[in-house]
C-alpha positions as CSV (number, residue, x, y, z in Angstrom):
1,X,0.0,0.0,0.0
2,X,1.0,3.3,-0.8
3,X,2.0,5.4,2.3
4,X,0.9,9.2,1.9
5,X,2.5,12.5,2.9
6,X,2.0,14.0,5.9
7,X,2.9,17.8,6.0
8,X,3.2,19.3,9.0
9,X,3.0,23.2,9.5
10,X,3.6,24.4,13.3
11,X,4.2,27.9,14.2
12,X,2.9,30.6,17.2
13,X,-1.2,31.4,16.7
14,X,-1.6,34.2,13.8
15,X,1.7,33.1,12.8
16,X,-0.2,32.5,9.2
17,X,0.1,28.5,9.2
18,X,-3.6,28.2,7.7
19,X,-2.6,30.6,4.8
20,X,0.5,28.5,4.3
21,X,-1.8,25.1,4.3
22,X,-4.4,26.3,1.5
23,X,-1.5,27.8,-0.9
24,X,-0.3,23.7,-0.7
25,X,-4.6,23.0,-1.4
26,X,-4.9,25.1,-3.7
27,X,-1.7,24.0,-5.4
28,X,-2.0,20.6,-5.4
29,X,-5.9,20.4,-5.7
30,X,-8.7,19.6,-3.0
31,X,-9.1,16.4,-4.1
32,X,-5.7,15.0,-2.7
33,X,-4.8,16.9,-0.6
34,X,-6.8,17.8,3.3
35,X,-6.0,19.7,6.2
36,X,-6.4,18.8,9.7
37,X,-6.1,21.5,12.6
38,X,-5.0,20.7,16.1
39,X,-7.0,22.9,17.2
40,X,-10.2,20.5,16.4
41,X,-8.3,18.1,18.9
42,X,-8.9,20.3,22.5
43,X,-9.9,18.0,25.0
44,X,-13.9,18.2,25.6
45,X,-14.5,20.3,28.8
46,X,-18.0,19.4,28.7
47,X,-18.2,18.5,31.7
48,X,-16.9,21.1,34.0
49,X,-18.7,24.6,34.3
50,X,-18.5,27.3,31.6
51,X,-16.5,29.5,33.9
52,X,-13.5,26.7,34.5
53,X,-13.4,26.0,30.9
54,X,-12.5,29.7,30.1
55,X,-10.0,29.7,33.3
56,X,-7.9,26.7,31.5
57,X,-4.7,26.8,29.0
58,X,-5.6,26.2,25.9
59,X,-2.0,26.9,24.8
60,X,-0.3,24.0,27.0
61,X,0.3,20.5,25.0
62,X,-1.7,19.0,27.7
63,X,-4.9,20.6,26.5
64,X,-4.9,18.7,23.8
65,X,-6.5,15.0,23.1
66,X,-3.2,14.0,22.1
67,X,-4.0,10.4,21.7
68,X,-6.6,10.7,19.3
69,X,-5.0,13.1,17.6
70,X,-2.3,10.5,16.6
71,X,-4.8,7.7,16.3
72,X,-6.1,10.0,13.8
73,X,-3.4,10.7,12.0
74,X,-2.3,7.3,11.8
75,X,-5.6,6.4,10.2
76,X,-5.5,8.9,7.4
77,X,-1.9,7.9,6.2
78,X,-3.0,4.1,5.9
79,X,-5.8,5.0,4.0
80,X,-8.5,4.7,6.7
81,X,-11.8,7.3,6.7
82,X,-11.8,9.4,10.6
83,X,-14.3,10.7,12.3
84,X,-12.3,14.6,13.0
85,X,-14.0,15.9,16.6
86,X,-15.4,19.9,16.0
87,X,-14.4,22.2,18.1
88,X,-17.1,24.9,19.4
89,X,-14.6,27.7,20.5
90,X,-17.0,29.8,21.8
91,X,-18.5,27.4,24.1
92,X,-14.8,25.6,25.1
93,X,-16.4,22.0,23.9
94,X,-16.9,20.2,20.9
95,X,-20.1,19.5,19.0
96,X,-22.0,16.9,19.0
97,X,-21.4,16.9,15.1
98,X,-18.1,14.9,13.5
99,X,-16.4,16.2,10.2
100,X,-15.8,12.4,7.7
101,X,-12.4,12.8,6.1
102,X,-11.9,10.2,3.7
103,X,-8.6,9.1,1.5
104,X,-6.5,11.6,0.8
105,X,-2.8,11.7,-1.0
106,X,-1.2,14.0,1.2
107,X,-2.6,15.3,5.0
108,X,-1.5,18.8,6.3
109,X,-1.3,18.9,10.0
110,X,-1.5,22.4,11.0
111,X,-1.1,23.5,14.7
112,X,0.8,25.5,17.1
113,X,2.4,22.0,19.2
114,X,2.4,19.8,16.7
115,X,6.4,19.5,17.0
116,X,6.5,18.9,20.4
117,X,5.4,15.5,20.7
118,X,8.1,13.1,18.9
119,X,5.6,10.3,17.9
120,X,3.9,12.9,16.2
121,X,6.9,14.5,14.1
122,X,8.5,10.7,13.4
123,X,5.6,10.3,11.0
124,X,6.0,13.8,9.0
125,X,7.5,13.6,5.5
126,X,7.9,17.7,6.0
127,X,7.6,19.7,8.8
128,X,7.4,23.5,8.3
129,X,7.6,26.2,10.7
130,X,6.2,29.9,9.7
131,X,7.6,32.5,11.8
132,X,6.2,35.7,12.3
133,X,6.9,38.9,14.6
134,X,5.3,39.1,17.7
135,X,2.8,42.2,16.9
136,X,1.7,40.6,14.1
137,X,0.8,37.6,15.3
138,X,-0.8,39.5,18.3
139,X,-2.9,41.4,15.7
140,X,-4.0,38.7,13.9
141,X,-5.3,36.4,16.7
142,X,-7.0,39.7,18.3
143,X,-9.3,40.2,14.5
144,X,-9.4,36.2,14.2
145,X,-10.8,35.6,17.8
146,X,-13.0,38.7,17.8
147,X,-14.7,37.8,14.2
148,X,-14.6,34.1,14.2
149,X,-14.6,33.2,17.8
150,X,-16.8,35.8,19.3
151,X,-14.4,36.6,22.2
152,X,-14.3,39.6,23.8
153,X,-11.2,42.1,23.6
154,X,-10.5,42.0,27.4
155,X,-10.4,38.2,27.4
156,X,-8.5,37.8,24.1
157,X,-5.7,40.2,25.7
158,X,-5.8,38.4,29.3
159,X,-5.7,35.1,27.5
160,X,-2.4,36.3,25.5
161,X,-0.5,37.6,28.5
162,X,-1.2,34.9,31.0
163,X,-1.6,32.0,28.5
164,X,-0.4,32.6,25.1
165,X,2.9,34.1,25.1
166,X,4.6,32.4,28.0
167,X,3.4,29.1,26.9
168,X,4.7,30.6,23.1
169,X,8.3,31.4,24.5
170,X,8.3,27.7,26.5
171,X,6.7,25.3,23.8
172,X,6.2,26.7,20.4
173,X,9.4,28.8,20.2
174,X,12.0,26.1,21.3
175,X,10.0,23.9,18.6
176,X,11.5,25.3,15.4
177,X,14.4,23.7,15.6
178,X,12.7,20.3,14.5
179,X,11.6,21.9,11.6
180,X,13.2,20.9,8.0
181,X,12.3,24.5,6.8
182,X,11.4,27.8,8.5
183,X,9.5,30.4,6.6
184,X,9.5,33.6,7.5
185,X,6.2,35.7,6.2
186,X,4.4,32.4,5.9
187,X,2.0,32.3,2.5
188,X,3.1,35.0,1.0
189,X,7.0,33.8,1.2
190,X,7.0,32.6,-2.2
191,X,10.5,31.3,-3.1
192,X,9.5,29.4,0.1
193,X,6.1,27.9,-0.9
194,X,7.9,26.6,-4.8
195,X,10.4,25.2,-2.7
196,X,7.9,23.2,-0.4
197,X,5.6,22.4,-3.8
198,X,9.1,21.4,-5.4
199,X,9.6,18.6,-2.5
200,X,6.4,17.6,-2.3
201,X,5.9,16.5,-5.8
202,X,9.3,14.6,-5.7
203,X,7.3,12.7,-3.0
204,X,4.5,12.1,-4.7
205,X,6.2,10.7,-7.6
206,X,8.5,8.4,-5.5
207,X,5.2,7.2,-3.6
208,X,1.6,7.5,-6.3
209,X,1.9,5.7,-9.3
210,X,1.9,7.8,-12.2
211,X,-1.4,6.9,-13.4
212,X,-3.1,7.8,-9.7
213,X,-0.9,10.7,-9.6
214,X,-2.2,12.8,-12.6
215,X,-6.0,12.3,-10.9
């Protein structure tokens, strides 16, 4: 069986990751290629009180459902359909709802930790890190979690000083040096992205068979 390509993209939140990961979609074409967030794979806090969900790190590898996560991932490169867990930010709890991700030729894992566990990175054929400046990044999250996550400013700030930026300078940071490329400016680093398309169709011609690979 053919193995597929895992990709994965780590860098701070706002770093531009999710930019980076549909350039390689829209590159390579929907139908082979699918991402999957970390972010999807928060532990469900369902069953502790609203208020105690907000109080927790969300930016600590322990608030993920790391297992799964690799379970998951596993899956997808064998070929095997998953079940991906929704994640209901504004509530701190995933939906009741699933998302079905089928075969695909190569999987982009896209998250802010996903280089800190080693399992995890021993199955990556690539692993990218997109750097960014600390304001921007700041500025990004701030219009991201305002529009899309219906936070508030005060909590988005108190979440990035007591949360986001020390657990940034302890686990995401000290990351990038696992990373086969960094990329400054994320998406719109071109000479980057050919680079990363360049590589990734070398893979896919040592792995697909010509005739699956033109589909």
């Amino acid at each position: 069986m053919t193995r597929r390509i895992l990709i994965g993209i780590a860098g701070g939140s706002g770093s531009g990751k999710t930019l980076v990961a549909r350039t390689i979609v829209r590159e390579l074409g929907s139908s082979r290629v699918v991402i999957i967030d970390q972010d999807s794979y928060y532990k469900d806090l369902d069953d502790i009180p609203f208020r105690d969900r907000e109080a927790r790190n969300f930016d600590h590898p322990d608030a993920f459902d790391n297992e799964l996560l690799k379970r998951h991932v596993r899956d997808l490169i064998e070929g095997r359909a998953i079940e991906q867990p929704i994640y209901d930010y504004a509530e701190h709890r995933r939906s009741p709802e699933t998302r079905h991700i089928g075969e695909h030729v190569v999987i982009v894992l896209e998250g802010i930790l996903i280089f800190v566990d080693p399992e995890l990175r021993a199955l990556m054929d690539i692993k990218l890190f997109i750097d960014a400046d600390p304001d921007v990044r700041f500025i990004r999250r701030l219009r991201r979690d305002l529009v899309e996550r219906g936070r508030s400013v005060d909590s988005i700030i108190r979440q990035y000083e007591e949360s986001v930026r020390p657990m940034h300078m302890q686990f995401v940071e000290p990351s990038k040096r696992y990373a086969d490329l960094i990329i400054p400016e994320g998406g719109h680093n071109k000479v980057a992205i050919d680079l990363v398309k360049t590589k990734i169709r070398d893979l896919l011609r040592e792995r697909v068979p010509a005739e699956s690979a033109r589909t």
